[in-house]
N, C-alpha and C positions, 0 to 999 in steps of 0.2 A: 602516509600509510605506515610508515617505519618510525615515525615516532609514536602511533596509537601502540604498532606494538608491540614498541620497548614498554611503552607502558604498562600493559600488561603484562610483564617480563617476558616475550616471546612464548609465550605459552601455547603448545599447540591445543591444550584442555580449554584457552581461552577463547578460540573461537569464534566462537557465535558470539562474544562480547565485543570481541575485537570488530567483527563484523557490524556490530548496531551503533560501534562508534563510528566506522567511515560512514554508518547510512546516516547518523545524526548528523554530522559534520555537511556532509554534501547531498544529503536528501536522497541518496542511491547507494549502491557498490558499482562503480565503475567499470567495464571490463578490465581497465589496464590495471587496477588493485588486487587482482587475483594472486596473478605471477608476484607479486611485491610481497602480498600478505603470505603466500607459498612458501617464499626464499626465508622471510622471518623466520617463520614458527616450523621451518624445514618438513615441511608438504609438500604434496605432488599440487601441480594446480588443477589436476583431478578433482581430489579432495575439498579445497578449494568451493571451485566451478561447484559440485556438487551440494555444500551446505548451504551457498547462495540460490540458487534452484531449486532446492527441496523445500527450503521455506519461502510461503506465502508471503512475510513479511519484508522480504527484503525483494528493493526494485534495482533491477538490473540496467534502466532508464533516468533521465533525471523526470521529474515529475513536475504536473503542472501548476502554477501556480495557488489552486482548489485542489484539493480531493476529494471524492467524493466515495466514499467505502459503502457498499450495501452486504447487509448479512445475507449469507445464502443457505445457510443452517437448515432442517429441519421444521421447526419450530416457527423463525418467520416463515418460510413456504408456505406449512400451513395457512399462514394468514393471509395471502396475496404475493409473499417475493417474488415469486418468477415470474406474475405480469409486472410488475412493478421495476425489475430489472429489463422485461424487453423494453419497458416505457424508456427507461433510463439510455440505453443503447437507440433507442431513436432517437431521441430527444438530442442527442448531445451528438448523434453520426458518428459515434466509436463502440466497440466491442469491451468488454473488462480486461484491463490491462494495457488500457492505451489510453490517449491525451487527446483533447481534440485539438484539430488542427492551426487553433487560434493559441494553445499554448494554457488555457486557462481552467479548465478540467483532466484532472485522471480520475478514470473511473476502475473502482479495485472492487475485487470481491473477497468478502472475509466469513469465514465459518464461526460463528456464533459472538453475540456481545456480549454475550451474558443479561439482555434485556427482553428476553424469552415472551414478558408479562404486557409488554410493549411492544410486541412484535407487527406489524414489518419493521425492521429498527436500523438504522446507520449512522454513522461516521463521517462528518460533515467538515473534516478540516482539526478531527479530531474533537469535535462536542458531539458527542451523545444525541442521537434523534429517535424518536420511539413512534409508534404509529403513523408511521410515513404512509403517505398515497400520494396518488400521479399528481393530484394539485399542489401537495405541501413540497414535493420535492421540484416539478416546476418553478414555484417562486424560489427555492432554495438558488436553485439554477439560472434565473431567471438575473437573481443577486451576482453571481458570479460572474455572469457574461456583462455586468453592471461596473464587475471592480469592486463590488461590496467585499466585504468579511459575511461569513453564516451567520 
C-alpha cells in the first residue's frame, strides 16, 4: 500500500487512483489498506473508510473467482432487469454483493453500461453482454460453476 502511494506522490488529490491500484493489484481494498492508505496521504481513516463505500466500484471483499455485474439502470429495467436479477439471486443463492459459497461467482450491481440499446445488459468477467435473459445468463452460469471462462 505504501509503495502505490509513494507512487502517486502521496497525494491525498490521488485517491481514488491510489485506490483502483490496490483494487487492481489484489482484486478488493482490504480493510487493513485504509489505515495504511490514511497515514500516507495524511487522512483520517474516515475519509478513507468513506471513498471506499461511497463507490460502487470498489469491493471491500476479495471477489470470486467470476463476476458476474448486471446493470440495474433505468433503461435496462425497462426491459426486464429486475426479474432478471431476482432470477440471478436465486439461481446462484446470494444477494448482489456477495460470492457464492463455492467461491466461484460475485454477483455485483452496476448502474448503467452504456448499452442502453441492448438492454438488459451485463458484465460477465468484464465482456460486455447485451440482451441477457434467464436462459442466456444460466448457461453463462452454468459455465462458471463448470470452471469455464464467459
Amino acid at each position: 500500500m505504501r509503495a502505490i502511494c509513494a507512487a502517486h506522490g502521496n497525494r491525498p488529490d490521488a485517491l481514488i487512483e491510489i485506490l483502483h491500484a490496490v483494487q487492481n493489484r489484489l482484486n478488493y481494498v482490504p480493510e487493513m489498506a485504509v489505515p495504511v492508505i490514511a497515514e500516507a496521504l495524511n487522512l483520517s481513516r474516515a475519509d478513507v473508510h468513506g471513498v471506499v463505500s461511497f463507490y460502487h466500484d470498489f469491493r471491500r471483499t476479495a471477489p470470486g473467482r467470476h463476476t458476474l455485474r448486471l446493470c440495474r439502470a433505468e433503461a435496462c429495467q425497462s426491459m426486464g432487469a429486475r426479474k432478471l436479477a431476482a432470477h440471478a439471486e436465486t439461481k446462484l443463492g446470494v444477494a448482489f454483493g456477495e460470492t457464492t459459497p463455492d467461491g466461484a461467482v460475485t454477483l455485483e450491481a452496476v448502474y448503467c453500461l452504456g448499452n442502453c440499446a441492448l438492454a438488459p445488459a451485463g458484465l460477465i468477467d468484464g465482456v460486455l453482454q447485451g440482451r441477457l435473459d434467464e436462459k442466456r445468463l444460466d448457461a453463462l452460469i452454468g459455465r462458471f460453476r463448470k470452471g469455464a471462462a464467459a
